[in-house]
C-alpha positions in Angstrom: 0.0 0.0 0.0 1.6 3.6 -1.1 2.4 6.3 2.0 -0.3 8.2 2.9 -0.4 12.0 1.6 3.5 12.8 0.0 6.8 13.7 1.2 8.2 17.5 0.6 9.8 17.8 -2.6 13.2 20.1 -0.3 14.0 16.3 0.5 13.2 13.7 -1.3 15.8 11.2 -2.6 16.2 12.2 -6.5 16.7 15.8 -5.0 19.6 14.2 -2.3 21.0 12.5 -5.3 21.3 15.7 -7.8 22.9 17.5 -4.9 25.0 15.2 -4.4 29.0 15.5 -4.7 31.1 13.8 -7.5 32.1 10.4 -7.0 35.5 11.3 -6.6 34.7 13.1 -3.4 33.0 10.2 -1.4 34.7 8.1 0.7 36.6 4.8 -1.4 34.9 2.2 0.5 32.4 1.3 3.4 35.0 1.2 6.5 35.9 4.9 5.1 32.3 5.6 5.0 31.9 4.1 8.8 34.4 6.2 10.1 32.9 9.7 8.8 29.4 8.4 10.2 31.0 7.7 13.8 32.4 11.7 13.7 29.4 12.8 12.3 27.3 11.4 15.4 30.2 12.8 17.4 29.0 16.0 16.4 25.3 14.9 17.8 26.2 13.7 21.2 27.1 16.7 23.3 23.9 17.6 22.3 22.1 14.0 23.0 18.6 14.2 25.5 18.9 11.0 27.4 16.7 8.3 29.1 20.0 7.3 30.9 22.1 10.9 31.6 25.0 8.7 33.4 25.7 6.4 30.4 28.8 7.5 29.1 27.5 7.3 24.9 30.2 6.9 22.1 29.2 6.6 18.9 29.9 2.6 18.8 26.2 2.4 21.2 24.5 3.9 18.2 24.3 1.6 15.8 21.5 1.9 13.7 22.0 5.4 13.1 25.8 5.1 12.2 24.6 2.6 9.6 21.9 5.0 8.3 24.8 7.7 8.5 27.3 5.5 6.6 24.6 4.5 3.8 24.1 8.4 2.4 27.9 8.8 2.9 28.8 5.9 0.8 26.5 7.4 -1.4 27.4 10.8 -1.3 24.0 12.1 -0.7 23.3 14.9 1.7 22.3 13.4 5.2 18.8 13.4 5.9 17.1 13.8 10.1 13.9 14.0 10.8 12.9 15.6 13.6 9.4 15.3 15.2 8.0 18.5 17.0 7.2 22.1 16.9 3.6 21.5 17.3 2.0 25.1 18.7 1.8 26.8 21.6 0.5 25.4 24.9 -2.5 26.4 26.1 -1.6 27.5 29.4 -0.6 31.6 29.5 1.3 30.5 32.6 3.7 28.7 30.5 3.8 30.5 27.1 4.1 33.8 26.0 1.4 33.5 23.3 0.1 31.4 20.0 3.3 31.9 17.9 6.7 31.2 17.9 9.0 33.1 19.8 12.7 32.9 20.8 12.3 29.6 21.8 11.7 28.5 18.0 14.2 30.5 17.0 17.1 29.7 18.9 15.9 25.4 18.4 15.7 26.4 14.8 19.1 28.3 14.1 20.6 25.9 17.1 19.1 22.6 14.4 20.4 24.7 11.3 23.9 25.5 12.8 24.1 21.6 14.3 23.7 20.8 9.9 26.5 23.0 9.0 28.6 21.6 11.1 28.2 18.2 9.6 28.5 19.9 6.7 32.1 20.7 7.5 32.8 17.5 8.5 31.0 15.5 4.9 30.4 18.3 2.1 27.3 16.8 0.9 26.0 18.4 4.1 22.9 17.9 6.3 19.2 18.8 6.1 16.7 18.2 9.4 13.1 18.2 8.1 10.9 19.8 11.3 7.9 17.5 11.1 5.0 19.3 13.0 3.2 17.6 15.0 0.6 20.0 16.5 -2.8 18.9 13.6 -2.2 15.1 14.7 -3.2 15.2 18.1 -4.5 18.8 18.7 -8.3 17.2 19.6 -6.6 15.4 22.2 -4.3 18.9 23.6 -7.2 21.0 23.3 -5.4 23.5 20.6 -7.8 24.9 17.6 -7.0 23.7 13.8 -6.6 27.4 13.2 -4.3 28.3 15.5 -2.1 25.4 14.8 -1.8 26.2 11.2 -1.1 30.0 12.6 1.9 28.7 14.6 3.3 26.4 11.9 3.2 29.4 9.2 4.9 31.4 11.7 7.6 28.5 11.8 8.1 28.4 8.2 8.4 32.0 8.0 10.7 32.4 10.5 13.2 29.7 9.1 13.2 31.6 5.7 13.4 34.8 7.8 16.6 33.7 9.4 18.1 32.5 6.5 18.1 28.6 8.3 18.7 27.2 5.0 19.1 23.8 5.8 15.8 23.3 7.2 12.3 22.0 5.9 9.2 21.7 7.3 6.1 19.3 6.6 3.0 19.2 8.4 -0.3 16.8 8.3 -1.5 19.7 5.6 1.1 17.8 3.4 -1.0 14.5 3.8 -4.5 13.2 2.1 -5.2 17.1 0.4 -7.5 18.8 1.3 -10.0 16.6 3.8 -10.7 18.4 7.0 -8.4 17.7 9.7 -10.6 15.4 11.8 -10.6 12.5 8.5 -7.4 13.4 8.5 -6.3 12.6 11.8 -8.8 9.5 11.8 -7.4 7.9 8.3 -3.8 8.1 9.8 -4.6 7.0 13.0 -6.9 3.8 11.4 -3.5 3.2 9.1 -0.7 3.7 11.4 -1.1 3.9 15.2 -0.8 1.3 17.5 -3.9 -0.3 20.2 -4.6 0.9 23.0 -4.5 -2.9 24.8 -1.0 -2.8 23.2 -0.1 0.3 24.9 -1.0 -0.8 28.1 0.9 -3.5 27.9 3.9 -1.6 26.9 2.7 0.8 29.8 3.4 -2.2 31.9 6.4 -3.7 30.5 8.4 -0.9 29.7 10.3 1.5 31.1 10.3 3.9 28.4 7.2 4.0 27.3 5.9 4.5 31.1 8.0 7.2 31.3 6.3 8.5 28.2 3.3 8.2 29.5 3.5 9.6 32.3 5.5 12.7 30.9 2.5 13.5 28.6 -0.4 12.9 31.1 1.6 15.5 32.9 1.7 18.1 30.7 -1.6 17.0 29.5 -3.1 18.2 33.2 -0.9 21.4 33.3 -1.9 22.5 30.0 -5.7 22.1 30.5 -7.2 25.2 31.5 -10.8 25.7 32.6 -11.7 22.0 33.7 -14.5 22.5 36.1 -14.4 18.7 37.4 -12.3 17.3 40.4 -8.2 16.8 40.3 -8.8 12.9 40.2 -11.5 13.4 37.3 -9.0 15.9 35.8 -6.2 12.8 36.0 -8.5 9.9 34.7 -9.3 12.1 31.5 -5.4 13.5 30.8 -4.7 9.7 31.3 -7.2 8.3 28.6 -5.7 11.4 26.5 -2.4 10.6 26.8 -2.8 7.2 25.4 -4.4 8.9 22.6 -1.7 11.5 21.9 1.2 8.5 22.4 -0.9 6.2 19.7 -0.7 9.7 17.8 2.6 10.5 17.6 3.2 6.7 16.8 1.2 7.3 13.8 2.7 10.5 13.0 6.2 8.7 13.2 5.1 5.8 11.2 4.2 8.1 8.2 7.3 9.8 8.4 9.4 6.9 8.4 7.3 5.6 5.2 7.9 8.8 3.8 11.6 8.8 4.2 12.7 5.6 5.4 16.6 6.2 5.5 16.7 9.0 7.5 17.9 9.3 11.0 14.9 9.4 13.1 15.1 12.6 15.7 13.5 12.9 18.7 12.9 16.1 21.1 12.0 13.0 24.0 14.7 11.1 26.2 16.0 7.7 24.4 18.3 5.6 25.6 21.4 4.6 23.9 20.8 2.2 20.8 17.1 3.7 20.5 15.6 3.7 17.0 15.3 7.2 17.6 18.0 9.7 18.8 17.2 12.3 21.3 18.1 15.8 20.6 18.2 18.7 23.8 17.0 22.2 22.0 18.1 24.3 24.6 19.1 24.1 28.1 16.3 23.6 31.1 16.3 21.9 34.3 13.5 19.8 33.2 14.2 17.3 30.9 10.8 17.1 29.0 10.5 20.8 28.4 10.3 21.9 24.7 10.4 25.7 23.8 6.2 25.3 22.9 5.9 24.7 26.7 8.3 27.6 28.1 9.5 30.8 27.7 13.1 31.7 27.2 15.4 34.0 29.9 18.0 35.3 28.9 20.5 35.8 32.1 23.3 38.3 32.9 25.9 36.0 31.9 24.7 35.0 28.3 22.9 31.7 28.9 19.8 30.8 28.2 17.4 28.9 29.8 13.7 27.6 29.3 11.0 28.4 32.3 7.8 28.7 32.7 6.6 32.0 31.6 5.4 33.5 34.6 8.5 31.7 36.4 10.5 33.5 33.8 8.4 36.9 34.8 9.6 37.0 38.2 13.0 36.6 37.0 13.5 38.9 33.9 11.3 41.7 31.9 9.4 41.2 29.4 11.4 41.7 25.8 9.4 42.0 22.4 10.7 41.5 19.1 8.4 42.8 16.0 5.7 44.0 18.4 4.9 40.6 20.2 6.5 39.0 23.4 9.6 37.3 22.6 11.6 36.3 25.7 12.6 37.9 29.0 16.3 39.1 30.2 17.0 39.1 33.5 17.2 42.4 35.1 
């Protein structure tokens, strides 16, 4: 059965091959080829977001993606990562600074963009990271209009091309099955591609990762829902039966990416352990490892860091800056 909906043209592999450089320039044989993929994920793991922080990673407990690195080297096709994410806004004001992307996108974005350049240094064919939004799959489940989605992910777009973050593309679920309204939409991939529930559960039960998954997202499921007029345990049982739907979701959504583009390394803004499928990627720096910049707001503080907080966190610490007339970040005072 063909992919649901197609893959952006930016990426596809007849475009990685025309870009690609002349065979003279790619490395003579496969242990060549290995070698450049184990510095190239040496570039990634400073940068890794772990399920197991006190592992000490090397490339060699990556596998899979040094073999997916090695394949477009030996073929001297720009490297392809997709990353999973960038969905919109949360819906808690006490956590964001509004419906659009702020300095939290852009410093991800340009951090993502500068991460492919420096690949790019290391392998001339380069690197591209494809942002796959996420925000139309599961936004029933989060609460988060259709509108306002597409608002944030034009925003996106515009600020890549804005800040000149050429080696970035985005896709979104308008890319997929035309133009049916979102709710067939969401239903046709869920019905092709996500897991069961019962087999959730299970994993729920068996695994350590996915529990921790679970429980991550009916957390933020319950801070992010704002005027529930029930109890705090009613509040819990419905984020719970919601989080099982945005994790069969997301499964989906990854499914149909991979189908899509089934030789690229697989991104992840989530914790994995070493020798996942997927590789973990940290945006920026927090104290909480599950925060994304669509959940925060960034400070800037005296001595140039920057950190993610909650916005009104963030408020007590910093005033308010604004970039083109809307609230961007805060800078500490």
């Amino acid at each position: 059965m063909p992919p649901v909906g197609t893959a952006p043209a930016a990426i596809t592999p007849a475009t990685a091959v025309a870009t690609a450089t002349d065979p003279s320039d790619r490395p003579s044989d496969r242990s060549s080829a290995e070698r450049l993929a184990a510095s190239v994920l040496g570039l990634l793991l400073p940068h890794r977001r772990a399920a197991d922080p006190d592992f000490d990673a090397r490339p060699e407990h990556f596998p899979l993606q040094l073999a997916q690195l090695a394949d477009f080297i030996t073929a001297g096709e720009p490297i392809v990562l997709t990353l999973p994410g960038f969905p919109c806004k949360s819906p808690n004001p006490a956590k964001v600074l509004g419906r659009l992307p702020d300095e939290g996108e852009r410093l991800s974005l340009t951090f993502l963009d500068g991460l492919c350049a420096e690949i790019g240094r290391l392998y001339a064919p380069g690197a591209r990271i494809l942002i796959c939004s996420d925000g139309h799959i599961f936004g029933d489940l989060i609460n988060v209009p259709d509108d306002h989605i597409d608002a944030y992910s034009d925003a996106l777009t515009a600020m890549i091309a804005r800040e000149g973050l050429t080696r970035l593309d985005t896709f979104d679920l308008r890319a997929v099955l035309g133009g049916l309204p979102y709710d067939e939409k969401r239903a046709r991939v869920h019905a092709r591609y996500a897991p069961s529930v019962e087999e959730l559960r299970e994993q729920v039960l068996t695994e350590e990762e996915t529990l921790r998954l679970y429980r991550g997202i009916t957390r933020f499921l319950s801070e992010d829902t704002v005027g529930f007029t029930g109890t705090r345990s009613a509040l819990q049982r419905e984020c719970r039966r919601r989080a099982y739907g945005v994790i069969q979701r997301s499964r989906a959504w990854g499914e149909l990416i991979a189908e899509h583009h089934p030789r690229a390394v697989r991104l992840s803004i989530h914790p994995q352990p070493a020798g996942a499928s997927k590789f973990g990627i940290r945006l920026l720096a927090a104290a909480d490892a599950w925060i994304t910049p669509w959940h925060s707001a960034v400070l800037h503080r005296t001595g140039g860091e920057r950190e993610l907080l909650r916005s009104a966190e963030a408020a007590r610490l910093g005033r308010l800056v604004l970039r083109d007339g809307r609230p961007s970040h805060y800078e500490c005072h």
